[in-house]
N, CA and C atoms as a LAMMPS dump frame, in Angstrom:
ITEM: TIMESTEP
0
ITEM: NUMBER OF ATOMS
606
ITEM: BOX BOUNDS ff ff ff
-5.0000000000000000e+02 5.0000000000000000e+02
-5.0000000000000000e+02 5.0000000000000000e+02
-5.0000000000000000e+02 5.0000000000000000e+02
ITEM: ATOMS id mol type element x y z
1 1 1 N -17.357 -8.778 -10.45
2 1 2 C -17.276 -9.863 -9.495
3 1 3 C -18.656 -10.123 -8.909
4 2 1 N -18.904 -11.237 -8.674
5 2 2 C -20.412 -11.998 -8.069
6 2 3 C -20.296 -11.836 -6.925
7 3 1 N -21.083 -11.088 -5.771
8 3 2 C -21.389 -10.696 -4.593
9 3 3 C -22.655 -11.634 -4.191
10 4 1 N -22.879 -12.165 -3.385
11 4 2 C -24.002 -11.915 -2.547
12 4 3 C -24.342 -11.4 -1.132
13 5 1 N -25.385 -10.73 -0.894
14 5 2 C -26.074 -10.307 0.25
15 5 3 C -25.677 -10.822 1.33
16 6 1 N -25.21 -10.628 2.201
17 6 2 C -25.138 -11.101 3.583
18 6 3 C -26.149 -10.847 4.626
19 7 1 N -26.848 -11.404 5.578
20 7 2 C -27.551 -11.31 6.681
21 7 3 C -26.678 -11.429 7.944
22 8 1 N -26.729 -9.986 8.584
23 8 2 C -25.843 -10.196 9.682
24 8 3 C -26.578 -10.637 11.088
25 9 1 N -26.144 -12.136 11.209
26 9 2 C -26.819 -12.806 12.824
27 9 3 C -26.015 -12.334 14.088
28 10 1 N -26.895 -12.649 15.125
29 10 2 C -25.917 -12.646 15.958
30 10 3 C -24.618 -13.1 16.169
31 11 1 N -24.074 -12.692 16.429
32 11 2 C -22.819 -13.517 16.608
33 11 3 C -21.64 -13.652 15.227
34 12 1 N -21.904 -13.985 14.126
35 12 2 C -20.9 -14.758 13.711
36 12 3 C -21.045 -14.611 12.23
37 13 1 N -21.963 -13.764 11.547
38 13 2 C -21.909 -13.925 9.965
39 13 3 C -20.466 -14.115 8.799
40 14 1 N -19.557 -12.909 9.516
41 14 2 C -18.485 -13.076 8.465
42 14 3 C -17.269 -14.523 9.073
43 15 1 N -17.736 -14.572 10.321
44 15 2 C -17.119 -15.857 10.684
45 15 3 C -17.104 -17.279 9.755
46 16 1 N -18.661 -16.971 9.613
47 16 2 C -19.199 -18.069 8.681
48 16 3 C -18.544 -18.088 7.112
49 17 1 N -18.929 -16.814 6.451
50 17 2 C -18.757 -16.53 5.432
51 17 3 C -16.913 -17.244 4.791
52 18 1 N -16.38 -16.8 5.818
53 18 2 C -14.9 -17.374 5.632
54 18 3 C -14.455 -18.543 5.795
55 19 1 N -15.309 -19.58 6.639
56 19 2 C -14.875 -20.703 6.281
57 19 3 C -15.731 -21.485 5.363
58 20 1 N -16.676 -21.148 4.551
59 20 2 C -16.886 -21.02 3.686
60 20 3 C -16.32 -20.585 2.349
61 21 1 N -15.428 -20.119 2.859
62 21 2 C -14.388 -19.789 1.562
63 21 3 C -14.758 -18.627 0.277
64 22 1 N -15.426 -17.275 1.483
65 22 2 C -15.797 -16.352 1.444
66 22 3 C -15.409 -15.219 2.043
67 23 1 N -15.285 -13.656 1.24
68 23 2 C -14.652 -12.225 2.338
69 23 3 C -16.087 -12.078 2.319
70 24 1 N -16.4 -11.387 3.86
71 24 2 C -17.361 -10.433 4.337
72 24 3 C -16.799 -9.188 3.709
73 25 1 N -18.279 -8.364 3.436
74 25 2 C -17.63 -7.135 3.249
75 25 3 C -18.846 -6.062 3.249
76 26 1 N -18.485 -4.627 3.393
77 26 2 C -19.674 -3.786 3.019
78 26 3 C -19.409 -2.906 2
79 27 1 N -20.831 -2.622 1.49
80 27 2 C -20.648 -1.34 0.202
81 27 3 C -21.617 -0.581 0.971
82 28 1 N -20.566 0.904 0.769
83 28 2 C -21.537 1.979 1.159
84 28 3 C -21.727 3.178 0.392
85 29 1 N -21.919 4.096 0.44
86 29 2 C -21.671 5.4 -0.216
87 29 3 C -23.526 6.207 0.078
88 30 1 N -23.314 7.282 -0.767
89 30 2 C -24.081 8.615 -1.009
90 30 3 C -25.653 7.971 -1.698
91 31 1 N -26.587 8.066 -0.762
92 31 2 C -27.879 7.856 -1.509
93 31 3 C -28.334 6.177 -1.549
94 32 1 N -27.313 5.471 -0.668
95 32 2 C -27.353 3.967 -0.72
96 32 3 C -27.428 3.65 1.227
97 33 1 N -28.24 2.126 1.659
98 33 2 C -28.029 1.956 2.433
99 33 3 C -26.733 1.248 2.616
100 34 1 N -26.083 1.129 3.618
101 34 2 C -25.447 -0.058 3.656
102 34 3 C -25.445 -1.112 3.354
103 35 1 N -24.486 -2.04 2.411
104 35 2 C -25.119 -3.288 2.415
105 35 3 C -24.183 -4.053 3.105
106 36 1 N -24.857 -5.592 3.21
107 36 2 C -23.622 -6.479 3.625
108 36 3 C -23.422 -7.586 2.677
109 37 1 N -22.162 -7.819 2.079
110 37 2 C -21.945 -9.072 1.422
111 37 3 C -20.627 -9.903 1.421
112 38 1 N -21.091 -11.285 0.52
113 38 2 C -19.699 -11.667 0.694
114 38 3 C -19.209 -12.227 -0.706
115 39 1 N -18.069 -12.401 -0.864
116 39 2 C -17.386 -12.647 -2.209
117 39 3 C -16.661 -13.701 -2.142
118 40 1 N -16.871 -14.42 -3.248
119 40 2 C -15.553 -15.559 -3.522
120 40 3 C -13.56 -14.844 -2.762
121 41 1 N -13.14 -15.874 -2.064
122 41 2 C -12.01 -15 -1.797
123 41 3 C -11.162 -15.587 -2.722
124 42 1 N -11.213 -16.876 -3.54
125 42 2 C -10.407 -16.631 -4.734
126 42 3 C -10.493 -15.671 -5.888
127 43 1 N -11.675 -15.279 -6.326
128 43 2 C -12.082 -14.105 -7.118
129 43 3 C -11.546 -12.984 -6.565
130 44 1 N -11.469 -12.803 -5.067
131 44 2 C -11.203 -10.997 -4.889
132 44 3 C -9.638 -11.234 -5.118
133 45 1 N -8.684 -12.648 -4.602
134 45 2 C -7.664 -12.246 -4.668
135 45 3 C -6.821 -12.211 -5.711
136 46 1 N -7.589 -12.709 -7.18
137 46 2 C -7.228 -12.644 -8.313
138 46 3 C -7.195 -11.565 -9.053
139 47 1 N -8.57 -10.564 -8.312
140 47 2 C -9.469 -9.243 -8.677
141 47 3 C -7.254 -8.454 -8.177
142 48 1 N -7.332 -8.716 -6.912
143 48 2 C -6.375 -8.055 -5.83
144 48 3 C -4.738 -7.96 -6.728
145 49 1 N -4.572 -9.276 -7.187
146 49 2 C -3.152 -9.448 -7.803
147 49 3 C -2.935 -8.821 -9.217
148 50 1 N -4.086 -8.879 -9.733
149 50 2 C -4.206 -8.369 -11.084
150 50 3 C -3.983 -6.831 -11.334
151 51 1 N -4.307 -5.874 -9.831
152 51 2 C -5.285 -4.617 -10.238
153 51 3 C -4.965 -4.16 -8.76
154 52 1 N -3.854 -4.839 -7.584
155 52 2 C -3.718 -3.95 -6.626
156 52 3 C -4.983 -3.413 -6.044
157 53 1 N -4.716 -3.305 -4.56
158 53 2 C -5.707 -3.502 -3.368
159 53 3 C -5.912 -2.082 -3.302
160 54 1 N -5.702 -1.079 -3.989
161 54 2 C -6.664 0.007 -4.375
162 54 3 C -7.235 0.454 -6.042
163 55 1 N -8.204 1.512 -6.121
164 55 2 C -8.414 1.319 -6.902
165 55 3 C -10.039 1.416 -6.963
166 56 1 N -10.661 0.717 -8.332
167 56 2 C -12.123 0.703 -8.54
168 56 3 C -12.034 -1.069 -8.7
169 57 1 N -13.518 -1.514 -8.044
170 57 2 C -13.616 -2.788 -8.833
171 57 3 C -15.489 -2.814 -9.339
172 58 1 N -16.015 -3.607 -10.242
173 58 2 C -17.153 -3.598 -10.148
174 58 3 C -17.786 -5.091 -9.876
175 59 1 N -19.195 -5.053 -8.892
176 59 2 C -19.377 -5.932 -8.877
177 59 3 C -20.802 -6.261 -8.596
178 60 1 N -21.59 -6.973 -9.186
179 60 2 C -22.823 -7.642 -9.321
180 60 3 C -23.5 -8.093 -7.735
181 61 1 N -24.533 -7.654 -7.032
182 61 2 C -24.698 -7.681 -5.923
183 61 3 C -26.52 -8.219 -6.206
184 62 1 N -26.753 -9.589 -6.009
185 62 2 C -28.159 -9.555 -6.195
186 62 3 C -28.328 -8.955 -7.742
187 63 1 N -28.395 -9.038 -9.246
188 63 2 C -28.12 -8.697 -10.223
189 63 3 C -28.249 -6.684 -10.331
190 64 1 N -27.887 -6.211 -8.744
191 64 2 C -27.476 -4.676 -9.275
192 64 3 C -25.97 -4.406 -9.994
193 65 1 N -25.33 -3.959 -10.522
194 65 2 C -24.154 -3.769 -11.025
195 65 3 C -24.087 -2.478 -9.874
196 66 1 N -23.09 -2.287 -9.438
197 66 2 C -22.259 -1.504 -8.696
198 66 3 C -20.257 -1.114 -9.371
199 67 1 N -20.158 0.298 -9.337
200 67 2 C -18.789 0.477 -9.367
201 67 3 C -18.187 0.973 -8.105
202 68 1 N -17.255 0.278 -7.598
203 68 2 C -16.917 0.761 -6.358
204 68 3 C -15.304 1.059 -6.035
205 69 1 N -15.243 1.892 -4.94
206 69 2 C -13.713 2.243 -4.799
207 69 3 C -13.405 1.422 -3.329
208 70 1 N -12.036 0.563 -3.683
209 70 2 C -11.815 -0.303 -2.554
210 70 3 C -11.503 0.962 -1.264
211 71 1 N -11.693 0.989 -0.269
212 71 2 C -11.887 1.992 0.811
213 71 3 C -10.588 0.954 1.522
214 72 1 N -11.124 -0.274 2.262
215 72 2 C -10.132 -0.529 2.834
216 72 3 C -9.602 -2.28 3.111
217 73 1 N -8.601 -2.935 3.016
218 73 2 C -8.942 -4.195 2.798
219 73 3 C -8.193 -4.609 4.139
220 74 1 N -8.72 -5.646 4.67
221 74 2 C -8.146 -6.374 6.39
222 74 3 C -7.487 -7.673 6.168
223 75 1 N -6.26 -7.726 6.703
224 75 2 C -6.071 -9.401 6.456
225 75 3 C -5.807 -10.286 7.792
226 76 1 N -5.87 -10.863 7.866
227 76 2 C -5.269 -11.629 9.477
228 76 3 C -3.734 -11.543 9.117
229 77 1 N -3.135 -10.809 10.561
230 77 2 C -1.773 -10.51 10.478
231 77 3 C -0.721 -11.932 10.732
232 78 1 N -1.291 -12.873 10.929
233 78 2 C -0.696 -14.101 11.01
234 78 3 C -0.373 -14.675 9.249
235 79 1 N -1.604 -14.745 8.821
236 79 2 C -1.789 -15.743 7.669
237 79 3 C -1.871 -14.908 6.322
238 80 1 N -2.137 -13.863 7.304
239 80 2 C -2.519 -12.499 6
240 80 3 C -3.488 -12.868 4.735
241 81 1 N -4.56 -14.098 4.995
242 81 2 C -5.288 -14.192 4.625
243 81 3 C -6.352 -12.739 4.431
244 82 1 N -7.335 -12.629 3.488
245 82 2 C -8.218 -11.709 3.461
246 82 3 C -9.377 -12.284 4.436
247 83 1 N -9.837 -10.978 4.777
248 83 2 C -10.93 -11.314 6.263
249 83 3 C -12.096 -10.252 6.318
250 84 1 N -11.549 -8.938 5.569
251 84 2 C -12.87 -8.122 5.321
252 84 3 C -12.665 -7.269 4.091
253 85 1 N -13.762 -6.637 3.565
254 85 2 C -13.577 -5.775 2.481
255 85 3 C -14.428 -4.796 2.95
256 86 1 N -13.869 -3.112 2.428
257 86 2 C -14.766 -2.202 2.258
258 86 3 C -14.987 -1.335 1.152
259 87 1 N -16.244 -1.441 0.529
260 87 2 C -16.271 -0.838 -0.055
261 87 3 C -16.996 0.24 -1.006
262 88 1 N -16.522 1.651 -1.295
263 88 2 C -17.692 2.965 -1.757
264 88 3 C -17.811 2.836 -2.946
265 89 1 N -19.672 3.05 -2.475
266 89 2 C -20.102 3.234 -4.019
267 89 3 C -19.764 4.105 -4.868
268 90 1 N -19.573 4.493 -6.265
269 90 2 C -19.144 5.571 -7.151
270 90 3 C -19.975 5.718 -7.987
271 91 1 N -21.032 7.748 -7.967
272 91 2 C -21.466 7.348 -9.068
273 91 3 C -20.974 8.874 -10.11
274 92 1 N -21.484 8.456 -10.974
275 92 2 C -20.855 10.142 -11.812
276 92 3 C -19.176 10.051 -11.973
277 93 1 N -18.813 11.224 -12.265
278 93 2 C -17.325 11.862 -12.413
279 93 3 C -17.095 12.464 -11.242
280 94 1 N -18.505 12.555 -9.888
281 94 2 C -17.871 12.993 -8.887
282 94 3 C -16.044 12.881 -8.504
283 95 1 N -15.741 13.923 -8.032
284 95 2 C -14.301 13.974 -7.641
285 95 3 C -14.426 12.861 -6.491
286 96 1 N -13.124 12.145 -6.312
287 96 2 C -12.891 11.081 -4.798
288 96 3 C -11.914 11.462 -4.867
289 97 1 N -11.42 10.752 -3.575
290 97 2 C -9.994 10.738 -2.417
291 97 3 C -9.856 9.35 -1.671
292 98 1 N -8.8 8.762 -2.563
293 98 2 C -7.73 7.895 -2.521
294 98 3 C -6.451 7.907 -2.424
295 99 1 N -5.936 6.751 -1.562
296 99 2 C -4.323 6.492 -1.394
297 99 3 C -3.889 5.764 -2.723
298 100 1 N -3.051 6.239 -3.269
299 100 2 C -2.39 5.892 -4.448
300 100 3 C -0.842 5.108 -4.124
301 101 1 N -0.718 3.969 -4.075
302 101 2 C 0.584 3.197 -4.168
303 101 3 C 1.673 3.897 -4.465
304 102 1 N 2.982 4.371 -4.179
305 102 2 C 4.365 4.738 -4.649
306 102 3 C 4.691 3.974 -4.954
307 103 1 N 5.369 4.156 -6.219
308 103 2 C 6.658 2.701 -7.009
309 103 3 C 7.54 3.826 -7.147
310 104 1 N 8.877 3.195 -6.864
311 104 2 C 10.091 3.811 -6.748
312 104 3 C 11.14 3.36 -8.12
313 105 1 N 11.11 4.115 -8.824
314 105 2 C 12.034 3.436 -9.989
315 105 3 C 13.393 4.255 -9.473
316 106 1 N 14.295 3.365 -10.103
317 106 2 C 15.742 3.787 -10.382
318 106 3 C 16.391 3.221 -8.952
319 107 1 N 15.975 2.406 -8.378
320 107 2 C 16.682 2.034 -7.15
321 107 3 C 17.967 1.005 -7.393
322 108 1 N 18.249 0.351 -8.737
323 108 2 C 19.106 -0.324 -9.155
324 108 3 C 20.618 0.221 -8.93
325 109 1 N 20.346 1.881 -9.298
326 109 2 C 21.674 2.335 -9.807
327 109 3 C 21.697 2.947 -8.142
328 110 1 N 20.902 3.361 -7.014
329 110 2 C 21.537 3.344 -6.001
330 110 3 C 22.058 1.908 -4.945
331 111 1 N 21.823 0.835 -5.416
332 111 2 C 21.991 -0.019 -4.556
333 111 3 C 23.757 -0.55 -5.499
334 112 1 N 24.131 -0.011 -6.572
335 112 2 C 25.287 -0.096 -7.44
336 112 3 C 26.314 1.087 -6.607
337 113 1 N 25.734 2.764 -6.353
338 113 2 C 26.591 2.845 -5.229
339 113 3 C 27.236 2.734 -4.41
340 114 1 N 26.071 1.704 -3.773
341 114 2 C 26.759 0.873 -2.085
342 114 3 C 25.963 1.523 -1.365
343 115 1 N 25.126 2.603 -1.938
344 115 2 C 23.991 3.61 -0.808
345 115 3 C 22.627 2.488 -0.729
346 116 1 N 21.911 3.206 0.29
347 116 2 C 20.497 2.264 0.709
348 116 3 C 19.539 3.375 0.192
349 117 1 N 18.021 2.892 -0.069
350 117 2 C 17.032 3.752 -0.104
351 117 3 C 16.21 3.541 0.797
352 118 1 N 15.725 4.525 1.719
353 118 2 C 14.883 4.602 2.724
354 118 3 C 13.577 4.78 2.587
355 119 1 N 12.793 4.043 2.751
356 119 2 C 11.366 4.704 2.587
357 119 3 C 10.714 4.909 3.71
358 120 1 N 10.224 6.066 3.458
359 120 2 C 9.265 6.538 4.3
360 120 3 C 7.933 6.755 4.522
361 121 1 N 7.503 6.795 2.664
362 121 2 C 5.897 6.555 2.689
363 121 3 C 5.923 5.874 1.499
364 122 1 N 4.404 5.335 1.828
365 122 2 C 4.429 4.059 0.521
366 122 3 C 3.27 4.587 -0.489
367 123 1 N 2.264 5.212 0.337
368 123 2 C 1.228 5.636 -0.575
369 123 3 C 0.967 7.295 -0.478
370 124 1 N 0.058 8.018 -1.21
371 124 2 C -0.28 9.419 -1.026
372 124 3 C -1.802 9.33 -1.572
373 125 1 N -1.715 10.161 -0.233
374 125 2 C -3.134 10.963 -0.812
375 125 3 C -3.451 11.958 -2.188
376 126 1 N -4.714 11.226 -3.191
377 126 2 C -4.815 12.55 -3.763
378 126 3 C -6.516 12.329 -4.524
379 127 1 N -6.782 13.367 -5.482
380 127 2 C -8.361 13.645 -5.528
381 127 3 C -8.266 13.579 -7.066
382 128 1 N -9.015 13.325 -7.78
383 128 2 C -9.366 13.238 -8.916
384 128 3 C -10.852 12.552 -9.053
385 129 1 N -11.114 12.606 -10.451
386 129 2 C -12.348 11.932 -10.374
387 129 3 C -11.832 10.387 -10.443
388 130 1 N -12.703 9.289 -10.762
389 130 2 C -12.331 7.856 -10.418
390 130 3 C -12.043 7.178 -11.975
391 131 1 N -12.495 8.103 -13.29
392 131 2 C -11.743 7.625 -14.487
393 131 3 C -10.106 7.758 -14.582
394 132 1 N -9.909 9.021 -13.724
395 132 2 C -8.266 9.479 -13.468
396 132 3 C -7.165 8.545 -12.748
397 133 1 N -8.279 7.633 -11.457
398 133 2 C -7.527 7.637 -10.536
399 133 3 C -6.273 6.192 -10.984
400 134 1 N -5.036 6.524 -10.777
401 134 2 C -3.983 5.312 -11.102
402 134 3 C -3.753 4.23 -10.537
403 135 1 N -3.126 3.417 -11.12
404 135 2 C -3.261 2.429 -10.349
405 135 3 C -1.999 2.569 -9.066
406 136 1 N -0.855 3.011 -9.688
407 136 2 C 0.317 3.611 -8.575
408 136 3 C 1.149 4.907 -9.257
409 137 1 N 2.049 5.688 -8.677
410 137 2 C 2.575 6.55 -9.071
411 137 3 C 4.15 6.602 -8.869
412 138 1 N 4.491 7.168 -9.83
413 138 2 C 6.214 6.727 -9.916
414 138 3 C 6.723 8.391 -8.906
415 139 1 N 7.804 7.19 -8.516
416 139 2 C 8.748 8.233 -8.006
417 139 3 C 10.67 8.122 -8.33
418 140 1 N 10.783 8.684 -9.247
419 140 2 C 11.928 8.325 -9.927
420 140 3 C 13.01 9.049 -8.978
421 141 1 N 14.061 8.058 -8.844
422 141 2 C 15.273 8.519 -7.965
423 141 3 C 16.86 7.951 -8.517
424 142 1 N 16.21 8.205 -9.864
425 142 2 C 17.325 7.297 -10.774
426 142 3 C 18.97 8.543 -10.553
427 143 1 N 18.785 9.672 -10.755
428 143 2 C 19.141 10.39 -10.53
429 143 3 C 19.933 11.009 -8.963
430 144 1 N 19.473 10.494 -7.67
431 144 2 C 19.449 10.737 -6.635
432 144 3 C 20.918 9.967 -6.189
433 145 1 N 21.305 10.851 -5.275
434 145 2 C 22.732 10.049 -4.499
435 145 3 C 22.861 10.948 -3.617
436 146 1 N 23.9 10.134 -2.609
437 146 2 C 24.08 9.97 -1.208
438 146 3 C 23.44 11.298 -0.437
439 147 1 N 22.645 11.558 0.487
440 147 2 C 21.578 12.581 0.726
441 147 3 C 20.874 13.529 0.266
442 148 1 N 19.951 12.806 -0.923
443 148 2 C 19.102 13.297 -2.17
444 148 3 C 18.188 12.989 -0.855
445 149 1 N 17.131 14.069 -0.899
446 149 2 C 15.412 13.603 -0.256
447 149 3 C 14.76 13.934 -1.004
448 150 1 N 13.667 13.05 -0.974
449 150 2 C 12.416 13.448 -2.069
450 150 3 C 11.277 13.334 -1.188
451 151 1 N 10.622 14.888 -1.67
452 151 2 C 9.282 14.809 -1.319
453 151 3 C 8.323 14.804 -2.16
454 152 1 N 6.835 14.822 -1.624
455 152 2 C 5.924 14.52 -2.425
456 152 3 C 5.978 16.044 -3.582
457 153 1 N 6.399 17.382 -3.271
458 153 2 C 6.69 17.767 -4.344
459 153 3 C 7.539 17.97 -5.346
460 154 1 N 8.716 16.192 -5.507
461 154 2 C 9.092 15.944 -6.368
462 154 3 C 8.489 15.146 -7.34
463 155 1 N 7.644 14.939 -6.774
464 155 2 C 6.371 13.367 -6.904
465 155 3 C 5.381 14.443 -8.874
466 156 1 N 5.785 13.651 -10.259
467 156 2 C 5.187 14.613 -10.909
468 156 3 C 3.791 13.568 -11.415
469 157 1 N 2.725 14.415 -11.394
470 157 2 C 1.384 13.732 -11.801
471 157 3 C 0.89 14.189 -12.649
472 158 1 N -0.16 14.294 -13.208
473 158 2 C -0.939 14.881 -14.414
474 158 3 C -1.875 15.56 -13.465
475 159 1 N -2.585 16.954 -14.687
476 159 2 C -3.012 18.109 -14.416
477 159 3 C -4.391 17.315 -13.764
478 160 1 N -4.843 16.238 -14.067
479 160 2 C -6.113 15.612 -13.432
480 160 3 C -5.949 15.388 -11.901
481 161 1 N -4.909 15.165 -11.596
482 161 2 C -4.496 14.633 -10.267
483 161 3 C -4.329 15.825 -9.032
484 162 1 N -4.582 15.731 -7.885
485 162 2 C -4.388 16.762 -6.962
486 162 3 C -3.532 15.761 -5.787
487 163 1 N -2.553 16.228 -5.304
488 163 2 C -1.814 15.732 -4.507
489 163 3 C -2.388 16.388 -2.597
490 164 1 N -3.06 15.319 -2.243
491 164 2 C -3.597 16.08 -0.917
492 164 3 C -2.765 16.441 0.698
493 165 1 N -1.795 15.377 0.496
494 165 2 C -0.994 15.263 1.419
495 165 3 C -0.273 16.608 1.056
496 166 1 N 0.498 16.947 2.541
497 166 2 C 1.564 18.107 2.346
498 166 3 C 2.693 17.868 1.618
499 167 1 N 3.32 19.037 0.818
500 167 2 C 3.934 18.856 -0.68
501 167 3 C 5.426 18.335 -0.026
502 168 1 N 5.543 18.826 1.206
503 168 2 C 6.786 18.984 1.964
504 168 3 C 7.321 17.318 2.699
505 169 1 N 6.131 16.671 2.466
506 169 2 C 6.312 15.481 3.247
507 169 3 C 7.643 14.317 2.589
508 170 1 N 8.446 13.97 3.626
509 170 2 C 9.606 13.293 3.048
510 170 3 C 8.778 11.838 2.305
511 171 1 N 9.607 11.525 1.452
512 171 2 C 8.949 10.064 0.984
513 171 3 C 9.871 9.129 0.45
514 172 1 N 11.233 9.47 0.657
515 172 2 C 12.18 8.726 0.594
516 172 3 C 13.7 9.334 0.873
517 173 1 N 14.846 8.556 0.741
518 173 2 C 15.724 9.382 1.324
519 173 3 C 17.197 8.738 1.056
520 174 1 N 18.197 8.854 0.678
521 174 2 C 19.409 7.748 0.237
522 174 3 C 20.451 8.254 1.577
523 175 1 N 21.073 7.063 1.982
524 175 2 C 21.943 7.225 2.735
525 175 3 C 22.722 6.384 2.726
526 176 1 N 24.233 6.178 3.143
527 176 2 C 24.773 5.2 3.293
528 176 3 C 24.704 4.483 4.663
529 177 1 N 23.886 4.194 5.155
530 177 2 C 23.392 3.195 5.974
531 177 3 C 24.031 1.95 6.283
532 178 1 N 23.84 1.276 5.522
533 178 2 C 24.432 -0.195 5.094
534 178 3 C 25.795 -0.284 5.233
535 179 1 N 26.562 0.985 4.574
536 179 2 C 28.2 0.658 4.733
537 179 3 C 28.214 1.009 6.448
538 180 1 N 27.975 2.205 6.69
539 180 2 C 28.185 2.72 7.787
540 180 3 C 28.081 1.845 9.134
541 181 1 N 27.265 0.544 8.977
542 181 2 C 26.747 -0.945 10.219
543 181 3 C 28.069 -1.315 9.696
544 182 1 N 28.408 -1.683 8.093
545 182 2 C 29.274 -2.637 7.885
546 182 3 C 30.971 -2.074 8.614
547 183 1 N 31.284 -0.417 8.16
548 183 2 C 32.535 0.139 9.139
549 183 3 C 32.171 -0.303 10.858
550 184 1 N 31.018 0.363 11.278
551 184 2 C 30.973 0.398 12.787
552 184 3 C 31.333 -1.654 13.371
553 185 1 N 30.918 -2.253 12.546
554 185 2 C 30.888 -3.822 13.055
555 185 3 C 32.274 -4.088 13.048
556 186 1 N 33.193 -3.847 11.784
557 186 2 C 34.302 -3.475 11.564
558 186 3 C 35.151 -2.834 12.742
559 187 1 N 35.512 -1.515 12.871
560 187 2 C 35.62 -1.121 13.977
561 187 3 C 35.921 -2.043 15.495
562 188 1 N 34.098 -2.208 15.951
563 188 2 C 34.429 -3.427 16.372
564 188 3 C 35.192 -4.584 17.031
565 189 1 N 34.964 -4.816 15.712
566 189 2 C 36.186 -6.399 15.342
567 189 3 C 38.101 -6.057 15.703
568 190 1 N 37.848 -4.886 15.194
569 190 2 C 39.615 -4.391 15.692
570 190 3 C 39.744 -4.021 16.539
571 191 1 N 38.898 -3.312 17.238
572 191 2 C 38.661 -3.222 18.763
573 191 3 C 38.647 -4.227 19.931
574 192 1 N 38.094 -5.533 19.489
575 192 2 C 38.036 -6.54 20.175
576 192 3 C 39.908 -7.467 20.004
577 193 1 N 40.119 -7.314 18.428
578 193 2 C 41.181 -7.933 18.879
579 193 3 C 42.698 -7.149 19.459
580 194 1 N 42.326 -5.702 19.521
581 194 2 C 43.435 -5.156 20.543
582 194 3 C 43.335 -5.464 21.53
583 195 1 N 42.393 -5.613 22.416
584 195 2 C 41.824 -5.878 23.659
585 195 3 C 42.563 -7.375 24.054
586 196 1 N 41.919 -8.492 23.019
587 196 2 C 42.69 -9.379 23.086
588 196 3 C 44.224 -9.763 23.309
589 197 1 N 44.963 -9.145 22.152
590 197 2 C 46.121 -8.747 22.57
591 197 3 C 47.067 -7.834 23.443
592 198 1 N 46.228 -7.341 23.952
593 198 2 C 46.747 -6.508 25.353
594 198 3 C 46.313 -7.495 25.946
595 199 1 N 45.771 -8.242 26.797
596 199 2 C 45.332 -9.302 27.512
597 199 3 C 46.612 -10.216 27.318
598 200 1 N 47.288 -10.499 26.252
599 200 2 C 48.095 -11.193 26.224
600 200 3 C 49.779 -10.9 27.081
601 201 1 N 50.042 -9.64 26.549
602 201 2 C 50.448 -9.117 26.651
603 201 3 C 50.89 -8.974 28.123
604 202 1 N 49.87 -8.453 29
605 202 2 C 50.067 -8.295 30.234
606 202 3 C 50.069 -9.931 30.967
């Protein structure tokens, strides 16, 4: 992706940059100054849809080539437009530490139950070098019914991967939820019309 340099003024650079129809952003890392730049925001969000908002992207800054790991992306919580980028430089097979996306397969055959799936975390921490790192990681619950929990050490990865978060941490959870609003509303409803009819009554 085509970067250029940013000059930060008083006041207002990435202000500018965006209605311009540009993300502000920084690259930083090990042995580099900070820089500041900004990017096409149709390019990043094509970069974004294609390849998910973590991850590596590379990109041309002033004709340096850079590989970088998205660190962290900002959107305006209204429009959820993109509004900043951050992002570390990578060089070598050095090991990194990234949040890796959860995808939950098998949720078909619990929502065929009548059970709900709960989530509780969406991403995990873990370390590998940055040829390793995935784009998301499955968490299969095809298998799972009515108070199955899964934690991250059900979570299975390859021998490259290190899982950093605690192994113990819940990350999803099946319950019948859903019926249980639908009895209590129920309930309810027959409750209200005894009431009614005692009212009559007397």
């Amino acid at each position: 992706m085509e970067c250029n340099k940013r000059i930060k003024s008083i006041g207002h650079s990435g202000r500018k940059s965006r209605k311009n129809g540009k993300v502000p952003g920084v690259i930083y890392g090990k042995g580099i100054e900070n820089m500041l730049f900004e990017i096409s925001e149709l390019e990043l969000n094509e970069e974004i849809l294609q390849n998910g908002g973590h991850g590596f992207v590379n990109i041309n800054l002033e004709g340096e080539n850079h590989k970088a790991l998205i660190k962290e992306i900002q959107r305006d919580p209204l429009t959820r437009k993109l509004v900043h980028i951050d992002l570390e430089k990578i060089s070598g097979d050095k090991k990194i530490t990234s949040y890796v996306p959860l995808n939950f397969t098998g949720e078909e055959s619990v929502g065929k139950a009548g059970a709900v799936l709960q989530k509780e975390r969406n991403a995990v921490r873990v370390e590998c070098t940055p040829d390793n790192l995935p784009k998301s990681i499955n968490v299969d619950i095809t298998n799972g019914s009515v108070g199955s929990v899964f934690r991250l050490s059900d979570v299975e990865v390859g021998e490259e991967i290190s899982i950093i978060d605690d192994l113990n941490t819940v990350v999803a959870a099946i319950s019948y939820e859903r019926n249980t609003v639908s009895m209590d509303m129920a309930i309810n409803e027959e409750q209200i019309k005894e009431e009614k009819e005692d009212k009559k009554k007397n």
